[in-house]
Each structure stands twice: as structure tokens, then as C-alpha cells.
N, CA and C atoms of all chains as a GROMACS GRO file, in nm:
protein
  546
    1UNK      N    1   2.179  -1.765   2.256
    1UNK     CA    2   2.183  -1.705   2.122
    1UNK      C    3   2.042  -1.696   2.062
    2UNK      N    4   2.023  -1.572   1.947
    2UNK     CA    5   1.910  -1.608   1.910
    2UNK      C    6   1.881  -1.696   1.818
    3UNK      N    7   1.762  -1.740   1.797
    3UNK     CA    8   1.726  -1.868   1.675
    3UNK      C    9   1.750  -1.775   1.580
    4UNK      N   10   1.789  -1.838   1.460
    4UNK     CA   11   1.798  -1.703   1.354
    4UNK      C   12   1.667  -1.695   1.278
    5UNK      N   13   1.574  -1.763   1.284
    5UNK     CA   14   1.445  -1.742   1.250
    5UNK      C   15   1.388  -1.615   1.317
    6UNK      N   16   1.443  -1.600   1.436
    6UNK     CA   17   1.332  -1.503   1.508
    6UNK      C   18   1.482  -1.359   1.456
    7UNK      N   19   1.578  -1.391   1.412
    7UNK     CA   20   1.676  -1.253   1.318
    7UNK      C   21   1.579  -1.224   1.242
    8UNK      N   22   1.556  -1.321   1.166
    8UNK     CA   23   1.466  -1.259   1.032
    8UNK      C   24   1.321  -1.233   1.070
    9UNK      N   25   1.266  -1.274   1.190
    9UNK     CA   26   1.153  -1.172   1.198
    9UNK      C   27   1.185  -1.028   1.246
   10UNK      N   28   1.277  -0.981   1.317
   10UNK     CA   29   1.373  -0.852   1.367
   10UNK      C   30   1.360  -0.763   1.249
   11UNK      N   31   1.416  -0.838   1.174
   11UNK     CA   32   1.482  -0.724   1.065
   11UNK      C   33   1.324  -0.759   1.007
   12UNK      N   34   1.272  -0.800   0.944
   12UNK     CA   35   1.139  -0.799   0.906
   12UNK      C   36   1.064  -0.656   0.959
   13UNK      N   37   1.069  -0.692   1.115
   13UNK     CA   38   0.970  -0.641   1.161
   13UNK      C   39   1.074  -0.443   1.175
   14UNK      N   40   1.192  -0.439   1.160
   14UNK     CA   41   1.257  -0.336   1.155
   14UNK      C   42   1.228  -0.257   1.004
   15UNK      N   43   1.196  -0.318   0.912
   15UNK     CA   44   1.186  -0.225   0.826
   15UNK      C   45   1.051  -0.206   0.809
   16UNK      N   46   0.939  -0.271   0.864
   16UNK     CA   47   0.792  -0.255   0.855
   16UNK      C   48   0.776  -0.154   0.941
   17UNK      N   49   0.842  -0.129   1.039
   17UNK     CA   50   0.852  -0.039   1.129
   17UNK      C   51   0.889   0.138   1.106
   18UNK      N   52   0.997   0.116   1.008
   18UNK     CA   53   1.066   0.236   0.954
   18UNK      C   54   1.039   0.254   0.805
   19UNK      N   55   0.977   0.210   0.717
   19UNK     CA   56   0.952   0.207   0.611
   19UNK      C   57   0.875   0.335   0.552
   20UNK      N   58   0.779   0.390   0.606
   20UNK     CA   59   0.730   0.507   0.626
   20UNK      C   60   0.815   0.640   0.652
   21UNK      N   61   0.903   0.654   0.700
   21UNK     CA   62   0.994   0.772   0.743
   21UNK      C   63   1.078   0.772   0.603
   22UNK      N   64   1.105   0.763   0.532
   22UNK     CA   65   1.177   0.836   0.434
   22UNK      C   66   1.029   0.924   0.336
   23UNK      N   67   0.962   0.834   0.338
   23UNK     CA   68   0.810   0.933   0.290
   23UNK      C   69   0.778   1.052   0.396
   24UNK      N   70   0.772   1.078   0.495
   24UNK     CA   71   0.787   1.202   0.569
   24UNK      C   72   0.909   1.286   0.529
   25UNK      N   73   1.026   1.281   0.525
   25UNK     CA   74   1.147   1.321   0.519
   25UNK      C   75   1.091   1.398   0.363
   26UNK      N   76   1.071   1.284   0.284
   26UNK     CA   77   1.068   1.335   0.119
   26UNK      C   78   0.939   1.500   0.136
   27UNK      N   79   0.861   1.449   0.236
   27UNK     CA   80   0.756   1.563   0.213
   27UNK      C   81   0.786   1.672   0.296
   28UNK      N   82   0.882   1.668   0.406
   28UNK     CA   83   0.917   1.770   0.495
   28UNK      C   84   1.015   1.838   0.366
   29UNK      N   85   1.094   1.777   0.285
   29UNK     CA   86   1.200   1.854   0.250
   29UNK      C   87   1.170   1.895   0.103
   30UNK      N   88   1.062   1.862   0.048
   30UNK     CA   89   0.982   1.911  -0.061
   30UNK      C   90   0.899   2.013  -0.056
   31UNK      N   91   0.827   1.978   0.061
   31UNK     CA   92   0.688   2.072   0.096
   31UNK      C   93   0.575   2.011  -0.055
   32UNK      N   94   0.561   1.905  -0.078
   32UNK     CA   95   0.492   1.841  -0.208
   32UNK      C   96   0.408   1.720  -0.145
   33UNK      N   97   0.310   1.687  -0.170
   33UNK     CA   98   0.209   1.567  -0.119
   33UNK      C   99   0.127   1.555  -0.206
   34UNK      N  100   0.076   1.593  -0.276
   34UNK     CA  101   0.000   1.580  -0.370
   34UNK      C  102  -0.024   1.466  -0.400
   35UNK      N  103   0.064   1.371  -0.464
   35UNK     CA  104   0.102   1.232  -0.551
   35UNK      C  105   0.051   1.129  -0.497
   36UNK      N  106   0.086   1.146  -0.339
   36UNK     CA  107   0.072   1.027  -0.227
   36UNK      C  108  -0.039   1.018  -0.181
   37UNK      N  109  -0.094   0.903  -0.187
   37UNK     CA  110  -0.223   0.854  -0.168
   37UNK      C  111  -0.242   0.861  -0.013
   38UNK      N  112  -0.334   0.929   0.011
   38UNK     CA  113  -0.382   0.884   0.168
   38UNK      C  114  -0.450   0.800   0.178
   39UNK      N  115  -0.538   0.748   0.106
   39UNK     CA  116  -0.606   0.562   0.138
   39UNK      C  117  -0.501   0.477   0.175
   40UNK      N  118  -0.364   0.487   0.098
   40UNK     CA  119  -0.282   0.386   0.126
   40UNK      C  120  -0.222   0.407   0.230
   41UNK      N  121  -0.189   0.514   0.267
   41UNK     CA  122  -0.114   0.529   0.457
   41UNK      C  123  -0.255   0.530   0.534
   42UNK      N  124  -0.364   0.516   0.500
   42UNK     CA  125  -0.469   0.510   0.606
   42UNK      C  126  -0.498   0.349   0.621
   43UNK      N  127  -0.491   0.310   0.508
   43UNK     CA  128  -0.469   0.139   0.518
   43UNK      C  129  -0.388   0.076   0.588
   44UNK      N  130  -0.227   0.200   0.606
   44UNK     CA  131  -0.172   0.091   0.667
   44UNK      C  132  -0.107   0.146   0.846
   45UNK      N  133  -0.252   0.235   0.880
   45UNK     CA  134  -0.260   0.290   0.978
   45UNK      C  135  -0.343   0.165   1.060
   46UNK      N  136  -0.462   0.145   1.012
   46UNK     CA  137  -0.540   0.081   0.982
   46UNK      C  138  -0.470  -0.082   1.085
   47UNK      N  139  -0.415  -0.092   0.943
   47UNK     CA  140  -0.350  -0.246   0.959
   47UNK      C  141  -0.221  -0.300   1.048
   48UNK      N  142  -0.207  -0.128   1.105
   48UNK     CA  143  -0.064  -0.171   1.236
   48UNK      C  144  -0.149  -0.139   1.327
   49UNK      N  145  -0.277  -0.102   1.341
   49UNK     CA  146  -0.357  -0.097   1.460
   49UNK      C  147  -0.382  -0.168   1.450
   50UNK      N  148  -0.461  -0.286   1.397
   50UNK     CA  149  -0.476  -0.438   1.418
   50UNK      C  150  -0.384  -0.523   1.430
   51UNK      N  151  -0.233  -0.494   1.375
   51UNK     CA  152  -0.095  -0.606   1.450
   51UNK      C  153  -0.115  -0.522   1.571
   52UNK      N  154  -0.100  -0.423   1.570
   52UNK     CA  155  -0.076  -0.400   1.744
   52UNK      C  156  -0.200  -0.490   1.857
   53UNK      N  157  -0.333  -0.504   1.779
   53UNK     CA  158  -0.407  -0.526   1.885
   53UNK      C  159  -0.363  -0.697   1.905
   54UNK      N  160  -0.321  -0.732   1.766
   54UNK     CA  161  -0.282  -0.898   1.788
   54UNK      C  162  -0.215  -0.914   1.905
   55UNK      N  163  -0.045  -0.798   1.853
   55UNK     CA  164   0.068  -0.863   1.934
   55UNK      C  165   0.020  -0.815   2.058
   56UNK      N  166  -0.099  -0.768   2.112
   56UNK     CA  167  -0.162  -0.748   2.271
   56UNK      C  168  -0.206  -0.868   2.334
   57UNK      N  169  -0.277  -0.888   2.232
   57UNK     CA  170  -0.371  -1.028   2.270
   57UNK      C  171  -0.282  -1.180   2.284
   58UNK      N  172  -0.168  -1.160   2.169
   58UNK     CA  173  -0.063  -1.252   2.200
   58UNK      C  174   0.033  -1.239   2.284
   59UNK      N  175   0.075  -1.116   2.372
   59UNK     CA  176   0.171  -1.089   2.444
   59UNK      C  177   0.283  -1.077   2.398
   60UNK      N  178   0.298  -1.038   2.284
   60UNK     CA  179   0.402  -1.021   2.182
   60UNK      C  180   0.495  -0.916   2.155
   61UNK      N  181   0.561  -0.844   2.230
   61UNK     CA  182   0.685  -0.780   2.277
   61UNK      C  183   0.679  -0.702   2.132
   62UNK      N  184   0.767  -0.786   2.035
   62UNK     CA  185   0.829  -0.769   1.911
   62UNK      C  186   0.758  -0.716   1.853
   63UNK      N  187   0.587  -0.758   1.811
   63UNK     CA  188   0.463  -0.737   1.743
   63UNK      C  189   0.461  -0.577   1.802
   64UNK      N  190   0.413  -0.606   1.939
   64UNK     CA  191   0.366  -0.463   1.987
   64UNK      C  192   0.460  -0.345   1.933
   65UNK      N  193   0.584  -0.362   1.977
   65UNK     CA  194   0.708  -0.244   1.998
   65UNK      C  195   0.656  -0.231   1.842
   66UNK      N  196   0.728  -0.310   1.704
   66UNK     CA  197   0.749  -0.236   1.588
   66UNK      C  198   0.614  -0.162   1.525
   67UNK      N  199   0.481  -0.235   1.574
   67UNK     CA  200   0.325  -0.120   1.525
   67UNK      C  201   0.302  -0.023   1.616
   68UNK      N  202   0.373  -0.019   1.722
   68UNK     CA  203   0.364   0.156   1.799
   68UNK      C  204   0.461   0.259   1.723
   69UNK      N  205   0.577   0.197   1.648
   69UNK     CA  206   0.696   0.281   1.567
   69UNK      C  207   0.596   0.320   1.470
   70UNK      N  208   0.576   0.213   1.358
   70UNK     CA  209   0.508   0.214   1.257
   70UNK      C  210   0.416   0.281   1.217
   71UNK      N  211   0.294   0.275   1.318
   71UNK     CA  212   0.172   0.342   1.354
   71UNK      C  213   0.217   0.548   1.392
   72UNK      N  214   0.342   0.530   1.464
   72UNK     CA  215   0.378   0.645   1.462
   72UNK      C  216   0.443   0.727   1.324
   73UNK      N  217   0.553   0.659   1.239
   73UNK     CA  218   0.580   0.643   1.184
   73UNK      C  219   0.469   0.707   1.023
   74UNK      N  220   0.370   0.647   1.030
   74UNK     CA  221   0.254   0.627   0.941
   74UNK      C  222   0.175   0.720   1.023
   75UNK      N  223   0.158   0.822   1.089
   75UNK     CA  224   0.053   0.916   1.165
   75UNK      C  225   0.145   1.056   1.109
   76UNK      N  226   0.267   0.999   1.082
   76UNK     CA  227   0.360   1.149   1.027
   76UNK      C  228   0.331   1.156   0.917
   77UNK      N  229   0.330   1.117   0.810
   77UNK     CA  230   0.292   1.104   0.692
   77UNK      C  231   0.148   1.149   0.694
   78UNK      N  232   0.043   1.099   0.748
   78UNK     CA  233  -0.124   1.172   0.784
   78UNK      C  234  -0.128   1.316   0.805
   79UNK      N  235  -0.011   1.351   0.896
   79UNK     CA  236  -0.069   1.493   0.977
   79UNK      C  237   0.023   1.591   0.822
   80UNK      N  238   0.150   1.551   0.813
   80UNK     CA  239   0.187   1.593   0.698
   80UNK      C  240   0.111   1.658   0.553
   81UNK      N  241   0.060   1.547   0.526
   81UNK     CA  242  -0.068   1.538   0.437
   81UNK      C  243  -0.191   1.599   0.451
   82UNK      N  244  -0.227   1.592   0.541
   82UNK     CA  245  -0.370   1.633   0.585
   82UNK      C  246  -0.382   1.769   0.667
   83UNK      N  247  -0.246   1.810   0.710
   83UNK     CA  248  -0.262   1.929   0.825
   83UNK      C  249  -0.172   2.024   0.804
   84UNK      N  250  -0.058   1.952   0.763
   84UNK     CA  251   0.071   2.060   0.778
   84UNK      C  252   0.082   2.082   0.667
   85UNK      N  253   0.054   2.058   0.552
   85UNK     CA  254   0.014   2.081   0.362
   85UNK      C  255  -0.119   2.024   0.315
   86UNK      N  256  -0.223   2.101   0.405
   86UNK     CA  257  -0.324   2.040   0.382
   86UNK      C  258  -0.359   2.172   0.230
   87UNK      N  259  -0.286   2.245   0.213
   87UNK     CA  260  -0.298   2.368   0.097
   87UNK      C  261  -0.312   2.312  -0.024
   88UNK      N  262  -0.199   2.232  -0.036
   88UNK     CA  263  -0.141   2.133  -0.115
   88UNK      C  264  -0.231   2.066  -0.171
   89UNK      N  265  -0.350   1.961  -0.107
   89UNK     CA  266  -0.418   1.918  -0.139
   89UNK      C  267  -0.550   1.980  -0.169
   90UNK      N  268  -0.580   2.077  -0.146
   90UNK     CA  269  -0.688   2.156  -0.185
   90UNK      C  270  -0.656   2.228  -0.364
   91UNK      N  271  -0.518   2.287  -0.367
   91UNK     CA  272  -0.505   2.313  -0.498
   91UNK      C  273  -0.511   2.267  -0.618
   92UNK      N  274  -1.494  -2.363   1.433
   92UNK     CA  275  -1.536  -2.182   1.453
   92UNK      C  276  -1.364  -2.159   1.439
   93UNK      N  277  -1.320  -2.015   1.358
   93UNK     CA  278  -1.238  -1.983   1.362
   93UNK      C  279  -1.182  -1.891   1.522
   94UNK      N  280  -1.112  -1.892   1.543
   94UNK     CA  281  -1.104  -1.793   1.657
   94UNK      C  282  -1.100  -1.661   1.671
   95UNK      N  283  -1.152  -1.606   1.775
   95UNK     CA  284  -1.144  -1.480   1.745
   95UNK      C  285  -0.999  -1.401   1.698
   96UNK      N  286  -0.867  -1.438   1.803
   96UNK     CA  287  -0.741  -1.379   1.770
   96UNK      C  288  -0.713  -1.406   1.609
   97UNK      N  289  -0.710  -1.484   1.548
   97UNK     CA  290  -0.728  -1.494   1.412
   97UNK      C  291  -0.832  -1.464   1.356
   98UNK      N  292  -0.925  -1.431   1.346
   98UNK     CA  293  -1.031  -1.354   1.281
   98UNK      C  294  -0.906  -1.186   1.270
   99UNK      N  295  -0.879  -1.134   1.404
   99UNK     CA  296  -0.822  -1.034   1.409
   99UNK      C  297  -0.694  -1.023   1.314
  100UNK      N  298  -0.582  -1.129   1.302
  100UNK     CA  299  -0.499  -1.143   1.227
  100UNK      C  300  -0.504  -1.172   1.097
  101UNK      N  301  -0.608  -1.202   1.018
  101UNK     CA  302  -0.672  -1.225   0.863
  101UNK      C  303  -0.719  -1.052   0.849
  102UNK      N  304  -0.751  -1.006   0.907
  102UNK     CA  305  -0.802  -0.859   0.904
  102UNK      C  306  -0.667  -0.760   0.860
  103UNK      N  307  -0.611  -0.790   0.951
  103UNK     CA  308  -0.496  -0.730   0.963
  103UNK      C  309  -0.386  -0.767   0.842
  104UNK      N  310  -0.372  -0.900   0.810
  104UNK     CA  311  -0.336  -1.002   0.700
  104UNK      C  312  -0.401  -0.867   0.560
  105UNK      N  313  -0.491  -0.844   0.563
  105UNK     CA  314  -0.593  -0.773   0.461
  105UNK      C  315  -0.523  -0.673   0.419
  106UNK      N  316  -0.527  -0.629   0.560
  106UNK     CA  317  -0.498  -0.463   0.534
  106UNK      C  318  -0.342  -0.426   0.462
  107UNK      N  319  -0.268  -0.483   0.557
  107UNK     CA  320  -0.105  -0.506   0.466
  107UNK      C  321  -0.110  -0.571   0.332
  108UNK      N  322  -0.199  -0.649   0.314
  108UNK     CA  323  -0.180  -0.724   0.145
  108UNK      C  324  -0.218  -0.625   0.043
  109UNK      N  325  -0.301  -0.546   0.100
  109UNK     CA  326  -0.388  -0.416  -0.017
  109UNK      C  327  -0.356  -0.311   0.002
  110UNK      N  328  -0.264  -0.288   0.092
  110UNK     CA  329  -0.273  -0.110   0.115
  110UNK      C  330  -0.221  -0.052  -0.001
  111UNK      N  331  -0.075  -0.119  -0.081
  111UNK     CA  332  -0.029  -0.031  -0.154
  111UNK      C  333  -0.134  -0.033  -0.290
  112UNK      N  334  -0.241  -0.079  -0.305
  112UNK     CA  335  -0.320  -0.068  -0.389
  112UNK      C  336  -0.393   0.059  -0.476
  113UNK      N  337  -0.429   0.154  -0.368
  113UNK     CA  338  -0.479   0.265  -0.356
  113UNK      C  339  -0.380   0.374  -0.440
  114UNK      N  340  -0.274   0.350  -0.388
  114UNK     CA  341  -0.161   0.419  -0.451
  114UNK      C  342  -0.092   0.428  -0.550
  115UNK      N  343  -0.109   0.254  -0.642
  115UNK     CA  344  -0.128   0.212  -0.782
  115UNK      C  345  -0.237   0.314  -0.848
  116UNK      N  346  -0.349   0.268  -0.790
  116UNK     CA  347  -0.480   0.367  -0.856
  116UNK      C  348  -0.442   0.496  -0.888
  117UNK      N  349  -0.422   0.547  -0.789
  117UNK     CA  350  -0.374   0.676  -0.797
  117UNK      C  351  -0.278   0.726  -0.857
  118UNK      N  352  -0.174   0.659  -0.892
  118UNK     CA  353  -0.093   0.658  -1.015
  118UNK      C  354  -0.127   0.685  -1.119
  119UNK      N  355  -0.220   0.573  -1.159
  119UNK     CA  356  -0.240   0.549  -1.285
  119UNK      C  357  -0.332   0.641  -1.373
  120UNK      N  358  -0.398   0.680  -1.249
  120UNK     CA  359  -0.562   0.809  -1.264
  120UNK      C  360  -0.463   0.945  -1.307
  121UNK      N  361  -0.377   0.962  -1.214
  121UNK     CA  362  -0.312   1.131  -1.208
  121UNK      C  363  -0.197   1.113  -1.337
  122UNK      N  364  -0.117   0.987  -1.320
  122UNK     CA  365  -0.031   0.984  -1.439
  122UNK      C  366   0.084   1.056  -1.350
  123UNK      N  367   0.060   1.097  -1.217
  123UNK     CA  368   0.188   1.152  -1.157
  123UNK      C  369   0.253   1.032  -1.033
  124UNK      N  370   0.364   1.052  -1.040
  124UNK     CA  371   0.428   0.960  -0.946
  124UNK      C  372   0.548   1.061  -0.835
  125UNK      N  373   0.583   1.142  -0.886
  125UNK     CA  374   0.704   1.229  -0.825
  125UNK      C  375   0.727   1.305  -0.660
  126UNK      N  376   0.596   1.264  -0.600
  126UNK     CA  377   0.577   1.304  -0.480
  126UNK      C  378   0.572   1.179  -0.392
  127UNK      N  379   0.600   1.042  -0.467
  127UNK     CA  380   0.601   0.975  -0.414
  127UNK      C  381   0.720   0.877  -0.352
  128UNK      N  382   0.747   0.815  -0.229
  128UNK     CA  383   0.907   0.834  -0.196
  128UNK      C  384   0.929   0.662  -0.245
  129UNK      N  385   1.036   0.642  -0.324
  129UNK     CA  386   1.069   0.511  -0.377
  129UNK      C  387   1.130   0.459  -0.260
  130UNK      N  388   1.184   0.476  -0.173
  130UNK     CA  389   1.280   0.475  -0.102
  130UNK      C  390   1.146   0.389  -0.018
  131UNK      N  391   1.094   0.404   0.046
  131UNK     CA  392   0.948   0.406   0.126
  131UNK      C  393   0.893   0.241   0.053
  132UNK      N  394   0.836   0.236  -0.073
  132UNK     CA  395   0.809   0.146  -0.094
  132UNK      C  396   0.925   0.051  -0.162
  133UNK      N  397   1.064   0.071  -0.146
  133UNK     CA  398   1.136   0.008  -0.178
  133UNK      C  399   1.188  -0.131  -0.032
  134UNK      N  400   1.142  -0.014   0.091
  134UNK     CA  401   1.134  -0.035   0.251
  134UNK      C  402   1.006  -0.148   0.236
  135UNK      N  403   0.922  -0.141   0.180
  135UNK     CA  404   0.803  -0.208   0.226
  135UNK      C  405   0.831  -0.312   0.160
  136UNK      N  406   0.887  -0.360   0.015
  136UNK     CA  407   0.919  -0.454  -0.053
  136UNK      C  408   1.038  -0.546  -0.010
  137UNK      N  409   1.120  -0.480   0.090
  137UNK     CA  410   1.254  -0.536   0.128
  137UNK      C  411   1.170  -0.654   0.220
  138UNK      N  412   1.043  -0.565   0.319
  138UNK     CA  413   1.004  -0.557   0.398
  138UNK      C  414   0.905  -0.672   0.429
  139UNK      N  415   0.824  -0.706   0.310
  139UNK     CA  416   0.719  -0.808   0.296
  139UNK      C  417   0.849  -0.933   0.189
  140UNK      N  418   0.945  -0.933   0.162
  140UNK     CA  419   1.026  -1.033   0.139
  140UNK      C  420   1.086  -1.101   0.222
  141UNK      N  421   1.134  -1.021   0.416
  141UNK     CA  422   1.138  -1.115   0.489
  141UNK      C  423   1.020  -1.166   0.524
  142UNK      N  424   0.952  -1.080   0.538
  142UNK     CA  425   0.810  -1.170   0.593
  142UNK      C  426   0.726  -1.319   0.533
  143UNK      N  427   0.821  -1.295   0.398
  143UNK     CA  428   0.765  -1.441   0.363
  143UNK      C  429   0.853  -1.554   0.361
  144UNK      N  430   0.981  -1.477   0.359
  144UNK     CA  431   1.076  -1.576   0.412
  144UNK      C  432   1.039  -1.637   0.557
  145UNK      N  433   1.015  -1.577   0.612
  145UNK     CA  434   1.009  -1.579   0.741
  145UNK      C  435   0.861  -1.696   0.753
  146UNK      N  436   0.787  -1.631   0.681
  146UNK     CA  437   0.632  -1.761   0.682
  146UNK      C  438   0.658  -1.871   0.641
  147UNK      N  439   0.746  -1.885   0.570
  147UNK     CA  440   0.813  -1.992   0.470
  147UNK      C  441   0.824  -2.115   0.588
  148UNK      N  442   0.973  -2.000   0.642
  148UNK     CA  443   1.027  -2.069   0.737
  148UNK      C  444   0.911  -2.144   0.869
  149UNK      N  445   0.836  -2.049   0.919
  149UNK     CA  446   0.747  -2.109   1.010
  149UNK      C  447   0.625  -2.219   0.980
  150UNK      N  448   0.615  -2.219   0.790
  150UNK     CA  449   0.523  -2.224   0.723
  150UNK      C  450   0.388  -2.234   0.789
  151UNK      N  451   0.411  -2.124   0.754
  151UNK     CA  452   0.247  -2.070   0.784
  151UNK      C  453   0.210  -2.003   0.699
  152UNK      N  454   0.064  -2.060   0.614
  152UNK     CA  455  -0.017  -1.990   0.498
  152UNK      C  456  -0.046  -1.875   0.512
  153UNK      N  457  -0.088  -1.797   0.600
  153UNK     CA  458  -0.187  -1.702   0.603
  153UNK      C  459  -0.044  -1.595   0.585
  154UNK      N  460   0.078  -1.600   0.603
  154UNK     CA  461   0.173  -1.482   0.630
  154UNK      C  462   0.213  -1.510   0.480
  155UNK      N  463   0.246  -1.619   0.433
  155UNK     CA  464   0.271  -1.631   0.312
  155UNK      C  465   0.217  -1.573   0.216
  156UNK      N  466   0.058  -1.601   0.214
  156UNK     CA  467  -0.020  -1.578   0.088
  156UNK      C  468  -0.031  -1.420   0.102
  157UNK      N  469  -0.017  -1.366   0.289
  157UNK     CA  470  -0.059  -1.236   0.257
  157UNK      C  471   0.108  -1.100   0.205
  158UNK      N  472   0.184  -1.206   0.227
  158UNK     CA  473   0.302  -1.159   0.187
  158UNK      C  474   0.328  -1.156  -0.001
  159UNK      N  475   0.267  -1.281  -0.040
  159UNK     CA  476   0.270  -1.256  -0.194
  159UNK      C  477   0.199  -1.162  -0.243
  160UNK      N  478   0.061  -1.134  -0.174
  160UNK     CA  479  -0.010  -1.036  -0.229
  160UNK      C  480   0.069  -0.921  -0.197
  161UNK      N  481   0.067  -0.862  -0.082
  161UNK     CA  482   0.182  -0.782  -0.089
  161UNK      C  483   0.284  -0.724  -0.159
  162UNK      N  484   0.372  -0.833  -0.172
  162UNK     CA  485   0.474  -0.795  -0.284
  162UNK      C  486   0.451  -0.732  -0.433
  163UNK      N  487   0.333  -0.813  -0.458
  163UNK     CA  488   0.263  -0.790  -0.577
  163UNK      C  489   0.225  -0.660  -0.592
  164UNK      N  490   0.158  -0.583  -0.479
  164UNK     CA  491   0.115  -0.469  -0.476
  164UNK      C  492   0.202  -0.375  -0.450
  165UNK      N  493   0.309  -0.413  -0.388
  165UNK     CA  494   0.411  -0.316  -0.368
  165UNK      C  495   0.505  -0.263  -0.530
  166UNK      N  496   0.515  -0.393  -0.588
  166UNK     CA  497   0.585  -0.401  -0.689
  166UNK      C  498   0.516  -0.360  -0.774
  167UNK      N  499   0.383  -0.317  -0.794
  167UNK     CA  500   0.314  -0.208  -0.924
  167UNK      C  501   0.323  -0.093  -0.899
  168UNK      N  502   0.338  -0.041  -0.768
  168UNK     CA  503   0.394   0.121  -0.724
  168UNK      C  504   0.547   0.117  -0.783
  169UNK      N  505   0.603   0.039  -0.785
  169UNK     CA  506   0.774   0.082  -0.795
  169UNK      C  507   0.784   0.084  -0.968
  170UNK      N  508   0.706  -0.017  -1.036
  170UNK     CA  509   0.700  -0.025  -1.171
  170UNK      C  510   0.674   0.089  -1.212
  171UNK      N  511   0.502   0.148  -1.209
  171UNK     CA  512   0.483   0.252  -1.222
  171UNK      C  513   0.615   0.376  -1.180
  172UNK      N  514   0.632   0.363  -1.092
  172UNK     CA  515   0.687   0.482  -1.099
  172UNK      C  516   0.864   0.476  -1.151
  173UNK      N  517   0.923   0.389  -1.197
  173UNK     CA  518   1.056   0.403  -1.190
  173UNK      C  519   1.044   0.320  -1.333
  174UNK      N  520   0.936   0.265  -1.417
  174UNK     CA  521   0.965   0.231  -1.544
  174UNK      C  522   0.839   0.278  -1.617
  175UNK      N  523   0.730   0.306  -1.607
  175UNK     CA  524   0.583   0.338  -1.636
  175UNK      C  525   0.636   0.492  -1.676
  176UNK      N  526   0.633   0.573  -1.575
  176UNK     CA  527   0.605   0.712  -1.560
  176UNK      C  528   0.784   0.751  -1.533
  177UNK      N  529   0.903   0.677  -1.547
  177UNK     CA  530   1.017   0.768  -1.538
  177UNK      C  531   1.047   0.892  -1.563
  178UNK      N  532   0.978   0.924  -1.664
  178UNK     CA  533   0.986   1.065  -1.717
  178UNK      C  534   0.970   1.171  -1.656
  179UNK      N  535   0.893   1.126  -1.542
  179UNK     CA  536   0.818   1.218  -1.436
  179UNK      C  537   0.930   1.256  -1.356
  180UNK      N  538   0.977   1.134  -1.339
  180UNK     CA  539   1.059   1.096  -1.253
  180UNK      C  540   1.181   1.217  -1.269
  181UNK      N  541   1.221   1.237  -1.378
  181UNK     CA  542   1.356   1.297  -1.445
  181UNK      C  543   1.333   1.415  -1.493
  182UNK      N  544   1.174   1.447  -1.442
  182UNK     CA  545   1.198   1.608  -1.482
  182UNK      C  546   1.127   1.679  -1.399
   0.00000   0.00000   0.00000
């Protein structure tokens, strides 16, 4: 069975993972970006490239898998912003 | 000497404690919030509450303290935008 300590890092690490995708969704189905800060999804591009490099260095399954989602996750929101309504932000 | 793998994880510790920071700012500068997905940082707040449960549980400082900051920062994006600026919100 699992320890339930390592449940609550799961689900932890499940919504750090997916937390980002309803902010894509909102901007795919708006076509609006304006509001949303790109420092802050670059921060936390940023900062799942450094859990990812941890959970490397620690051999960390759990670590790795949810900052490759995340990192993906948080690169949709970038290209969104920056490429695919990059109009948006110029106006 | 601290180690290097933790040097890497205080970095990283950083980056998640401040990201939603940027996005406060940016709030507060534009006065607009409506492009921004509640849903998203409602995910990140669910999100850094296991994580400190979870540090609690392992007690370990560095996930803790960077989880309060966190929360903290998460929770001036949701203020702002769902009691600050509602208005925005509703029209």
C-alpha cells in the first residue's frame, strides 16, 4: 500500500502539474491575454526547470514526471501569449 | 558548505515562492484582472496547501517556508481579482 504521505505528495504534485491548463483553455477560448503576466509563467517555467533538474539529480520518478507536464503545461500558456496572440500584446 | 543539490532546490524553492508576484504587480498597475484564469491560481493555491501539508508532515523547513510564501502570493492574485477589482470581473 501506499504511505499516505507520499498520497499527498501525488495529489500535490498533480495539481502543480495541471494548474496551468485551465489558463490556456481560458485564452484559447477567449482569444484575450493581455491581463496575464508573462514574468509570472516565465517564473514558473523557470522554476519547474529547476524541480526537474532536482528530481534528475535525485532520481525522482514523481519530481521528474509532474515538471515535464508542468513545464509543458506552462510552455502553452508562453507560445499562446507570445506567438499565437502575440497581436494582442502589441495593441 | 551547503550542497550543491540543495543550492539547486532553494533556487527552485525561489522561483515557486515568487512567481505569482509579477502578476499581483500587474494587477495592480493595469487595474485589469479579466484575462486572468481564477481557476489556474485557484489550482496553484489548492496546490502549495498540499505542499505544506506535506512539508509539515516530512517537516522540512525549506518546503514549508517556501510554501507559506507561496500561498501568500497566490492569495493576492485571487483577492485582487475576485474582491479588489470584481467589477471587472462582472462586466
Amino acid at each position: 500500500m501506499i504511505p499516505p504521505i507520499e498520497i499527498l505528495g501525488l495529489c500535490a504534485a498533480f495539481f502543480t502539474a495541471f494548474s496551468s491548463l485551465p489558463q490556456s483553455i481560458k485564452m484559447i477560448r477567449t482569444k484575450h491575454t493581455r491581463d496575464v503576466s508573462g514574468v509570472t509563467f516565465s517564473m514558473m517555467f523557470i522554476s519547474h526547470l529547476l524541480w526537474l533538474s532536482y528530481g534528475i539529480f535525485q532520481m525522482a520518478i514523481s519530481i521528474i514526471a509532474s515538471n515535464v507536464v508542468a513545464i509543458t503545461m506552462v510552455s502553452l500558456v508562453l507560445i499562446l501569449k507570445y506567438i499565437v496572440w502575440k497581436d494582442e500584446e502589441l495593441s
